[in-house]
C-alpha positions in Angstrom: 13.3 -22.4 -14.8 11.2 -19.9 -13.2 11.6 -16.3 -14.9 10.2 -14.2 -12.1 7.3 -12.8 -14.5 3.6 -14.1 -14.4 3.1 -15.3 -18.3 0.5 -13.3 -19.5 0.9 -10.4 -17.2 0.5 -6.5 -18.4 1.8 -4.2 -15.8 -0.8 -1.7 -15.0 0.2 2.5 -15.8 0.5 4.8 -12.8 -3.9 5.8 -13.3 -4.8 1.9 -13.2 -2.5 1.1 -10.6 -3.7 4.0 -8.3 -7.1 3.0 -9.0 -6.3 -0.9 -8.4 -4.8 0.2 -5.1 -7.8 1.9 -4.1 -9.8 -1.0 -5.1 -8.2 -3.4 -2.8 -10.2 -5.1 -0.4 -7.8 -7.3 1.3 -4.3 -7.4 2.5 -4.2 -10.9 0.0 -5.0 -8.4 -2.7 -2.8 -5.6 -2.1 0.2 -7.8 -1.5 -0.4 -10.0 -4.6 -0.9 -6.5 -6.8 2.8 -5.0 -4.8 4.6 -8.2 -5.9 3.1 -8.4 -9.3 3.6 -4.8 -10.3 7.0 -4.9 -8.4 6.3 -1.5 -5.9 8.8 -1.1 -3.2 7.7 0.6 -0.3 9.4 1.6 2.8 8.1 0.8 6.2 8.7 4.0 8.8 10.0 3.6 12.8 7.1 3.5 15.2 6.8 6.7 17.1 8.2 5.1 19.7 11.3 5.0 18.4 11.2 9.0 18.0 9.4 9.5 21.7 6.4 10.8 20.5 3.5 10.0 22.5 1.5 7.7 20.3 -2.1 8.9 20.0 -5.1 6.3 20.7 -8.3 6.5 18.8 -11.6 5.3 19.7 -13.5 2.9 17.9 -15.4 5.3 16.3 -12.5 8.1 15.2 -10.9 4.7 13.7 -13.9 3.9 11.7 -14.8 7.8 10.3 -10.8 8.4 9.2 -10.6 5.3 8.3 -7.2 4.9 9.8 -6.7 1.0 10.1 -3.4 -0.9 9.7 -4.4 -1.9 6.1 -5.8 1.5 5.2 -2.5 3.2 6.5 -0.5 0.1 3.9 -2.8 1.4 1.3 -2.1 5.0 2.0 2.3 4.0 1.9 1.6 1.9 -1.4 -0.6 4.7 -3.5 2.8 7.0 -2.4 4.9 5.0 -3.2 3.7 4.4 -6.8 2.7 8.5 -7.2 6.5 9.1 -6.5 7.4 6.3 -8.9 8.7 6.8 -12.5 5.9 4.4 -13.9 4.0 6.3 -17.1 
């Protein structure tokens, strides 16, 4: 039967998880470090949902804030796991 745990497994504290998250270099990474360290993040409405006009980048103001889709998952994980209780 299947215990829900990875055998061998040490969850990381709060500094080597923060740094692990900021280590990430794929989505493949980051999800497999969310459901082995267990993080629970919640996903926010689009601003369309609040009538905000949404704001559209160019190429190059995407590239120098670094405000992709998986940077922006990155960003939700790392504050999700600073307001968490881990030590």
């Amino acid at each position: 039967m299947n215990s829900g745990s990875v055998q061998g497994y040490r969850k990381k504290t709060k500094r080597q998880l923060l740094k692990a998250i900021d280590e990430c270099t794929s989505l493949s990474q980051l999800f497999a470090l969310i459901q082995l360290e267990g993080i629970v993040i919640q996903m926010h409405s689009q601003s369309g949902a609040s009538n905000l006009t949404p704001t559209t980048l160019s190429p190059g103001e995407i590239i120098s804030k670094k405000d992709t889709p998986f940077e922006r998952l990155k960003a939700e994980v790392r504050k999700s796991v600073e307001e968490s209780d881990i030590k």
